[in-house]
C-alpha positions as CSV (number, residue, x, y, z in Angstrom):
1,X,-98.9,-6.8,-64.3
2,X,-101.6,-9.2,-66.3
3,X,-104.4,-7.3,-67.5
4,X,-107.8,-8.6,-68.8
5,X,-110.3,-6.9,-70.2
6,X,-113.9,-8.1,-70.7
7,X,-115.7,-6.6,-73.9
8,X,-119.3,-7.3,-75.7
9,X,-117.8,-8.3,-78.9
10,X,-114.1,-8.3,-79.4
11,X,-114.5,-9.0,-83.4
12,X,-117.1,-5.6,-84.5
13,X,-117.4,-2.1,-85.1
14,X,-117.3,0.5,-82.5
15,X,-116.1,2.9,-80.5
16,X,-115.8,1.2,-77.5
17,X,-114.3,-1.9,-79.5
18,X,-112.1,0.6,-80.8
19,X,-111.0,2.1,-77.8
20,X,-110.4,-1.2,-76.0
21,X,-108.0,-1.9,-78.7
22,X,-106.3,1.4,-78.2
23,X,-105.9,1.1,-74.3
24,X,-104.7,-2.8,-74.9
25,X,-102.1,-2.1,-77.4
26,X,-100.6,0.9,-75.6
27,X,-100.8,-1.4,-72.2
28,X,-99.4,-4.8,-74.2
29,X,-96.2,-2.8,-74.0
30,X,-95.2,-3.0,-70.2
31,X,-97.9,-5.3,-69.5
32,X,-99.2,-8.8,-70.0
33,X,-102.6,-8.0,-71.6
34,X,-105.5,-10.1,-72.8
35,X,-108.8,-9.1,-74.4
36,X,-111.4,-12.1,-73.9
37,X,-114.8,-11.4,-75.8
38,X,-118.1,-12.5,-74.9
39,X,-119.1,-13.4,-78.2
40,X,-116.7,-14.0,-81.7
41,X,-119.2,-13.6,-84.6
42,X,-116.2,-13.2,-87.5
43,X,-112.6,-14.8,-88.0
44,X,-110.8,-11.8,-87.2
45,X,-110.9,-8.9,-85.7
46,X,-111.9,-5.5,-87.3
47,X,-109.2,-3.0,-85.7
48,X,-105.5,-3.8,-85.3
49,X,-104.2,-5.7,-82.4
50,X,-101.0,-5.4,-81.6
51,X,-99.3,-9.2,-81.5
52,X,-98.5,-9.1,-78.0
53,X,-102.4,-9.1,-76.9
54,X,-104.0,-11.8,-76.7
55,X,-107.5,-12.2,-77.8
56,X,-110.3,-15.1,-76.8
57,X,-113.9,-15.3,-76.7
58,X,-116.4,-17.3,-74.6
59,X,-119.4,-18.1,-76.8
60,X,-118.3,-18.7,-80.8
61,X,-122.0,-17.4,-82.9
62,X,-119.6,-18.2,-86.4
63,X,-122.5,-20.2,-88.2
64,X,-120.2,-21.6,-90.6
65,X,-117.4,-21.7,-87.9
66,X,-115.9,-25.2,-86.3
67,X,-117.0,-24.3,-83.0
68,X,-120.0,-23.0,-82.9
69,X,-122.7,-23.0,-80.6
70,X,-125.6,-21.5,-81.8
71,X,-127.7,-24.8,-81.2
72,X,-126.8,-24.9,-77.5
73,X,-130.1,-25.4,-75.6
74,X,-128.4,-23.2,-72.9
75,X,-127.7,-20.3,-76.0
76,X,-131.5,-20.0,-76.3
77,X,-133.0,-19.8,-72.8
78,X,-132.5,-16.4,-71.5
79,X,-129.9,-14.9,-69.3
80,X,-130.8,-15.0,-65.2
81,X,-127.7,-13.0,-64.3
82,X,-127.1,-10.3,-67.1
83,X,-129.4,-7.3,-66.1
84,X,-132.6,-7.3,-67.8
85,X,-132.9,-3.6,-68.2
86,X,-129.2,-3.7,-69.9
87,X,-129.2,-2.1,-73.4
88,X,-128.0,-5.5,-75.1
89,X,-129.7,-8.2,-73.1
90,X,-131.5,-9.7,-75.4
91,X,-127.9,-10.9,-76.5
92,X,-127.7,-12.9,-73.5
93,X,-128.3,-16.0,-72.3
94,X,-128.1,-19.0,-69.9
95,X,-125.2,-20.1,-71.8
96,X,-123.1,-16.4,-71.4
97,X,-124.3,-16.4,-67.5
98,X,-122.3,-20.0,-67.5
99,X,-119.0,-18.7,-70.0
100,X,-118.8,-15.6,-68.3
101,X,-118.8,-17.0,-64.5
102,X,-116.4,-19.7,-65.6
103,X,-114.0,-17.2,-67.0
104,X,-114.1,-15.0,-63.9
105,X,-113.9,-17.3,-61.4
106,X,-110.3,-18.7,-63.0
107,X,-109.1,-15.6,-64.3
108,X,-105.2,-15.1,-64.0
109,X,-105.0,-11.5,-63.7
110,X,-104.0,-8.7,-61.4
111,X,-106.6,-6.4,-63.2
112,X,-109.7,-7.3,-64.5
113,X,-111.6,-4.4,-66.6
114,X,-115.4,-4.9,-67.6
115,X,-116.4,-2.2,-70.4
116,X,-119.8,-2.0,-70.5
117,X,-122.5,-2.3,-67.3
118,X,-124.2,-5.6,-67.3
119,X,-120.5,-7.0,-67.7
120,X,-119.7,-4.9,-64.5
121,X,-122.2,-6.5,-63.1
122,X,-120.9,-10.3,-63.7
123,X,-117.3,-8.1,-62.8
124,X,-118.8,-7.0,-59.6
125,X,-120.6,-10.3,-58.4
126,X,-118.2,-13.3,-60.2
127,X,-114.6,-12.2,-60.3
128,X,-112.2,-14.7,-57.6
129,X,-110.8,-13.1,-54.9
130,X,-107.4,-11.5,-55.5
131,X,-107.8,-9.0,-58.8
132,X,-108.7,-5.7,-58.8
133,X,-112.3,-5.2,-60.8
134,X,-112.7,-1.9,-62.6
135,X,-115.8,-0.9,-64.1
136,X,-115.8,1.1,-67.1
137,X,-118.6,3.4,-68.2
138,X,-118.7,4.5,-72.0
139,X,-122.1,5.6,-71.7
140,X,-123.6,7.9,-69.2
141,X,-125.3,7.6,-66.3
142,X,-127.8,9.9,-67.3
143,X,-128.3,7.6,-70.2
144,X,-129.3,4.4,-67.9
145,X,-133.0,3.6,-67.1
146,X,-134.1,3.6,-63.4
147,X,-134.4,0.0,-63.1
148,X,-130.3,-0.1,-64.5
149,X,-129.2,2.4,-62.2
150,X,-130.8,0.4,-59.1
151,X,-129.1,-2.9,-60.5
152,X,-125.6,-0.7,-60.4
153,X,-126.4,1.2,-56.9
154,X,-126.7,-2.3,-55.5
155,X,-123.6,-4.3,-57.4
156,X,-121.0,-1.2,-57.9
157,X,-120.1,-0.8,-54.3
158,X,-118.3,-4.1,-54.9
159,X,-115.6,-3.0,-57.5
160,X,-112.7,-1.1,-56.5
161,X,-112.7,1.6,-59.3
162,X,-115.5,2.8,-61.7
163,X,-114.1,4.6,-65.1
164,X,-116.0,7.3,-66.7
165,X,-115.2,9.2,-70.1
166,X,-115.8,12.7,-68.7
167,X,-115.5,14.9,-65.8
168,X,-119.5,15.7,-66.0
169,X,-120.3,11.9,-65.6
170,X,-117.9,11.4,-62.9
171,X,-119.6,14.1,-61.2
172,X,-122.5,12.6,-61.6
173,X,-121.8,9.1,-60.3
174,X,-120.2,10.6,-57.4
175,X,-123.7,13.1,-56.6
176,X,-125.9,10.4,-57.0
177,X,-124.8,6.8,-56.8
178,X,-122.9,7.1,-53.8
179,X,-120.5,4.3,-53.9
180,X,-118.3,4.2,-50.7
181,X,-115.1,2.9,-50.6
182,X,-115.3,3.0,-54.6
183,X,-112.6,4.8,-56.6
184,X,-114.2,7.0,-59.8
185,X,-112.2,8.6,-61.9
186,X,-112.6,9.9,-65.4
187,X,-110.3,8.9,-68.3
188,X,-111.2,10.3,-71.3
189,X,-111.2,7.4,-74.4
190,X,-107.5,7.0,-75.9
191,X,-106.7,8.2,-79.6
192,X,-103.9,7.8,-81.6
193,X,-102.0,9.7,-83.9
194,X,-102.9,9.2,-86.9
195,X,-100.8,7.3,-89.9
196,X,-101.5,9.5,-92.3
197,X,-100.1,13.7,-93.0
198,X,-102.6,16.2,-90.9
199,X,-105.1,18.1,-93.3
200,X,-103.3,20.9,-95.2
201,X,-106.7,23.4,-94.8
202,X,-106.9,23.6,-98.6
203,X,-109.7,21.2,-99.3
204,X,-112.9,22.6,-99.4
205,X,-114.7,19.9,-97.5
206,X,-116.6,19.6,-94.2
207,X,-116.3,16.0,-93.4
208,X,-118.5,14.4,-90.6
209,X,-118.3,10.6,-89.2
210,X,-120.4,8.5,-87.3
211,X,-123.5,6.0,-86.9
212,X,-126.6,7.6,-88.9
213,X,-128.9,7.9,-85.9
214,X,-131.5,10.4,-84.4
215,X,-129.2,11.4,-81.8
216,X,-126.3,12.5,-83.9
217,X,-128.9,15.2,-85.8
218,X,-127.6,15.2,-89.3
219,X,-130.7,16.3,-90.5
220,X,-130.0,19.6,-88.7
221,X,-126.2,19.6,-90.5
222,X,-128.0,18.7,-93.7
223,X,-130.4,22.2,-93.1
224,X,-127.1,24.3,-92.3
225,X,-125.3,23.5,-95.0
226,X,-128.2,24.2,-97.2
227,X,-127.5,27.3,-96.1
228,X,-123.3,27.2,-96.3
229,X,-124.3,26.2,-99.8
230,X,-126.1,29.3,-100.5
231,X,-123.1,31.9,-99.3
232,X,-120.3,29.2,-100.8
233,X,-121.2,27.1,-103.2
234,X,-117.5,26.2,-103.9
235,X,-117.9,23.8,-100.2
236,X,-119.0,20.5,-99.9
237,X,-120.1,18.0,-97.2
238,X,-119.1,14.5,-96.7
239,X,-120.8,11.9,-93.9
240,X,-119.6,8.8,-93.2
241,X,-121.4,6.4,-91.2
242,X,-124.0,3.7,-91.7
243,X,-127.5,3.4,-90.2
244,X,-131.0,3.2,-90.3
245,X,-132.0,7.3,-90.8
246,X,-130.0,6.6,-94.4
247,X,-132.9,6.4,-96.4
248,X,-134.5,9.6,-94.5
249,X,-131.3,12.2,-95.1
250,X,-131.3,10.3,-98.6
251,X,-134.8,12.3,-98.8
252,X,-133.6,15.3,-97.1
253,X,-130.6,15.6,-99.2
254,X,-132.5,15.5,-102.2
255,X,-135.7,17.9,-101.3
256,X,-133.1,20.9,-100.3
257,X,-131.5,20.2,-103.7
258,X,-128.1,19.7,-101.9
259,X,-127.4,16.4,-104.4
260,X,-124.3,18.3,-105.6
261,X,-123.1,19.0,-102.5
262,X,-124.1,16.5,-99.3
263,X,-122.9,13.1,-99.9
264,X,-123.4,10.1,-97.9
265,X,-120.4,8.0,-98.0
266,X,-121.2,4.9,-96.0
267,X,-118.7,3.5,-93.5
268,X,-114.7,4.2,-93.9
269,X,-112.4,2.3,-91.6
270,X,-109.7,3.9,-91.2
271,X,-111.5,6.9,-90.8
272,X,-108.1,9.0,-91.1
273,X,-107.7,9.5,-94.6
274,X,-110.9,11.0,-95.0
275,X,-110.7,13.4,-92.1
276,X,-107.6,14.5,-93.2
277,X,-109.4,15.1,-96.8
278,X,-111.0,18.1,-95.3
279,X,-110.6,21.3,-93.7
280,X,-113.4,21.1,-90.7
281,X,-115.5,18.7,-89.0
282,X,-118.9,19.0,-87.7
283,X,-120.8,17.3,-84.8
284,X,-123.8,18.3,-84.5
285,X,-125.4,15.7,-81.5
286,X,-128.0,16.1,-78.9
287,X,-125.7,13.7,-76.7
288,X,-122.4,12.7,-76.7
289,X,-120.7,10.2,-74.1
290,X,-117.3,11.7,-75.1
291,X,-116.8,12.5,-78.9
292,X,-114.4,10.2,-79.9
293,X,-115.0,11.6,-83.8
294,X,-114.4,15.0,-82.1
295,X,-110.9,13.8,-81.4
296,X,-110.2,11.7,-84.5
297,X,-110.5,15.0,-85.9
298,X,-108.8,17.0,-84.1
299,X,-105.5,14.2,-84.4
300,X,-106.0,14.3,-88.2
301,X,-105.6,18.8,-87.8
302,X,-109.1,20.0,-88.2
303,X,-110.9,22.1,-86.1
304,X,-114.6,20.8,-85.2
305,X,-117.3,22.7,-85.3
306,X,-119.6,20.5,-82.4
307,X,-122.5,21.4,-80.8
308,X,-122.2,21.8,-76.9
309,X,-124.4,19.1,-76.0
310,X,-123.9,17.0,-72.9
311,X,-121.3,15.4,-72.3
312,X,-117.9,15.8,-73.9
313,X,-117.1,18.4,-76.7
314,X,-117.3,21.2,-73.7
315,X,-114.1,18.9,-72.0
316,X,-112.8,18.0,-75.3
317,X,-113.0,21.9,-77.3
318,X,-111.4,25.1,-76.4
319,X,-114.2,27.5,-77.7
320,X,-112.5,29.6,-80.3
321,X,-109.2,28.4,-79.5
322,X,-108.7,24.8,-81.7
323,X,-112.4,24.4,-82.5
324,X,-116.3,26.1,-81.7
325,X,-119.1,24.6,-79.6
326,X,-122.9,26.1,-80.8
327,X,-126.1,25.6,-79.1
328,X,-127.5,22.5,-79.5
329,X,-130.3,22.1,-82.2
330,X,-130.3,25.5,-83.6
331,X,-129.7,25.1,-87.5
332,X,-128.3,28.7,-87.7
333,X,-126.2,29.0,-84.9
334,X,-124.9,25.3,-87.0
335,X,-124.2,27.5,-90.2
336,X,-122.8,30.3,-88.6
337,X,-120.2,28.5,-86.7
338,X,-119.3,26.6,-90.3
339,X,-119.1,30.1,-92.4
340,X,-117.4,31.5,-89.7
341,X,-114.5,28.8,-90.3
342,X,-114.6,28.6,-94.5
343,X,-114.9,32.2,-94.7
344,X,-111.7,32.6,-92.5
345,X,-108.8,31.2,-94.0
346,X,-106.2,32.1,-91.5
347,X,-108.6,31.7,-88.3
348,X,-109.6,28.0,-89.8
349,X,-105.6,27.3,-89.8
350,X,-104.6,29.0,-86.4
351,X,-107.4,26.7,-84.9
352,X,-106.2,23.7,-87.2
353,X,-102.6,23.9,-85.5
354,X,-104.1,24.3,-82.0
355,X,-106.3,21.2,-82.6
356,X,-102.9,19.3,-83.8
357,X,-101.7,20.1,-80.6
358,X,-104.2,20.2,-77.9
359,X,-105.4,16.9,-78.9
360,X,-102.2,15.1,-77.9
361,X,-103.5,14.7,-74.5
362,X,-105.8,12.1,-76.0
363,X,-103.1,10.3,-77.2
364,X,-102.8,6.3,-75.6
365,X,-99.3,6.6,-74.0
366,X,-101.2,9.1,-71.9
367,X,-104.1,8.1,-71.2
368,X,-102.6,4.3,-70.1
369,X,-100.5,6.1,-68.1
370,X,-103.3,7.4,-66.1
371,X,-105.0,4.2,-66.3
372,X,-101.2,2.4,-64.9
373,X,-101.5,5.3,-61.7
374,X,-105.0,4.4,-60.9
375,X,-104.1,0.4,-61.1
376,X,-100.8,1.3,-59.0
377,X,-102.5,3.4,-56.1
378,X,-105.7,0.3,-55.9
379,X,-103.1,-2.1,-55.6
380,X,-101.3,0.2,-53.2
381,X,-104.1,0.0,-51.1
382,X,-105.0,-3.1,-51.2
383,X,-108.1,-2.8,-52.9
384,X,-111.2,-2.4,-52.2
385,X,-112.2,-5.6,-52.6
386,X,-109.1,-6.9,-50.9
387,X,-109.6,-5.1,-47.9
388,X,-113.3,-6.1,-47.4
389,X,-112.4,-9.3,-47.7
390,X,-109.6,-8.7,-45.1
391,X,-111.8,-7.0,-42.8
392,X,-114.4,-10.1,-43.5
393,X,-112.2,-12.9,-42.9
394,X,-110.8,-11.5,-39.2
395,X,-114.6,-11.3,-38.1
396,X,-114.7,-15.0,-38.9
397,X,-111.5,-16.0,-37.4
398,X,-112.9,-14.1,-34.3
399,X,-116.1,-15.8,-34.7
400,X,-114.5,-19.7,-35.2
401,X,-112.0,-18.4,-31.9
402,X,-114.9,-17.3,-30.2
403,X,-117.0,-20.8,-31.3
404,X,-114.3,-22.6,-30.1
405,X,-113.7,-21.3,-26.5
406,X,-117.3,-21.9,-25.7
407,X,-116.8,-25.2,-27.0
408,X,-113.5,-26.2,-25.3
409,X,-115.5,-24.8,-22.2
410,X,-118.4,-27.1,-22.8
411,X,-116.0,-30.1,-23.0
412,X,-114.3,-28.8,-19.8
413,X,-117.6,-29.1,-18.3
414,X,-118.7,-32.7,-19.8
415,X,-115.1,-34.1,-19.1
């Protein structure tokens, strides 16, 4: 089976770039698999491909690069056929509409996987007829503004499958998209074991990971470990993650006296090694897609300590079994659920084992294996697309038969 996927940007940093990679490798084993990005901004990638997929981009934005094409007229007059109310259209342009058409209307592929909605949308509306078009959702669709979500209610009917990370979004699309005919199913992002020894429990670190943003709420972590700090001073807390709200935990840090014991570490890639530095993680969102770090963590043998925000720790966590969901924003319940693991030895090391374990599910082998069913049972049927086409072409073949009765009648008449 050929399988292409269609990403943003193939050659940066993030979790859907990362997870891409994952699904690819894993599939690259059985499968003929490409990754084509929109746009190639460095030489190489970031994450590891494995040799056997292939990776291409449309539009080359390398300034210093041989081929590219920043000064194409088309690059700077704005997209017509990217949705407007998409998160990253200022991105696009006339000259993406063109690349991205061009590439879908040639693709050789049996599958063709968008990642992200406005390329769903070019999926949707572009793709020739033969492959099966999956749209994949790392987002929510709570997350979409009204004006996005009318753009998809009207476009989405026309792929045969639509992806979500978790049960709760699939739910969700199902309640109130209402997409006919269209296959939604929720696979959970792949993770892989990680290539370095699980955490033994002995370090005295709470570790953290992830883009320093308003909506991850370490300045609420920050607070509860001000007050971890004041029942064990012997435990420290490492983030790592880069971002704009830098500066402002900088300040945080700094006015609860926690200098000694809160460290920013920037970005890490791999991650791995400094997960498995530590003894528990902590997640303390208002909104999670999935919780990819959640898992990370988990692989690496540490239980995590999330708060049970909308919409994935609650699939991802087994409360009190490998790890503890808290209410969202409440500082103490934050604390208590982090004492509760340092001051526990043997609790924080039962959980530790189960996390080991019950995050295997994540792992890619299994996940592309769901991801192989779902592509087996569309083809099985046909496809959705496949079949309206199908049902489409024998209303014309009954409309030219029809056409031409009358006219061999008229003839009959005139001869």
């Amino acid at each position: 089976m050929q399988i292409s996927f269609l990403i943003h940007n193939a050659y940066g940093i993030g979790g859907t770039i990362r997870t891409t990679y994952n699904l690819a490798n894993t599939l690259a084993e059985q499968h003929d698999v490409e990754v084509v990005s929109v746009f190639r901004h460095r030489d190489r990638p970031v994450f590891a491909t494995d040799p056997r997929v292939r990776v291409r981009h449309l539009v080359d934005i390398r300034k210093d690069g041989p081929g590219y094409e920043g000064d194409d007229p088309d690059y700077h007059r704005p997209a017509s056929f990217f949705p407007r109310a998409e998160g990253r259209y200022a991105q696009y342009s006339a000259l993406t509409d063109r690349r991205i058409a061009q590439h879908l209307g040639s693709v050789e592929a049996d599958v063709v996987v968008g990642t992200r909605p406005g390329l769903n949308v070019h999926l949707a509306r572009q793709t020739r007829r033969g492959p099966l078009r999956i749209g994949q959702e790392h987002l929510t669709l709570d997350t979409h503004s009204p004006a996005l979500v009318r753009q998809l209610r009207a476009v989405y009917p026309r792929l045969d499958a639509l992806t979500t990370t978790t049960e709760a979004d699939a739910r969700a699309y199902r309640e109130r998209m209402r997409l006919p005919g269209v296959r939604i199913a929720a696979l959970p992002n792949p993770v892989p074991a990680p290539g370095v020894a699980p955490a033994d429990g002995n370090g005295k670190w709470v570790v953290a990971a992830g883009r320093l943003a308003p909506v991850k709420r370490y300045d609420l972590l920050i607070k509860a470990f001000d007050t971890v700090r004041a029942e064990r001073p012997d435990w420290r807390l490492r983030i790592y993650g880069g971002g704009k709200q830098k500066d402002k935990l900088r300040r945080l840090i700094d006015q609860l006296g926690l200098y000694n014991h809160v460290f920013l570490m920037g970005p890490a890639n791999p991650i791995e090694p400094e997960w498995a530095k530590g003894s528990v993680a902590a997640v303390t969102s208002t909104f999670e897609s999935f919780g990819m770090t959640i898992v990370e963590a988990m692989r690496c043998g540490l239980p995590v300590v999330a708060t049970d925000c909308p919409h994935g720790p609650g699939e991802i966590i087994d409360n009190g079994v490998d790890g503890r969901l808290v209410e969202v924003g409440n500082v103490d319940a934050i604390a208590r659920g982090l004492l509760e693991l340092i001051n526990d030895d043997e609790l924080r090391r039962r959980m530790a084992a189960r996390a080991l374990t019950d995050s295997e599910r994540f792992d890619p082998a299994r996940i592309a294996e769901r991801y192989e069913t779902l592509f087996g049972s569309l083809t099985a049927r046909g496809g959705r697309i496949g079949l309206l086409q199908r049902a489409r072409g024998s209303l014309l073949d009954g409309a030219y038969a029809v056409r031409n009765a009358f006219t061999s009648q008229a003839k009959g008449r005139t001869a």
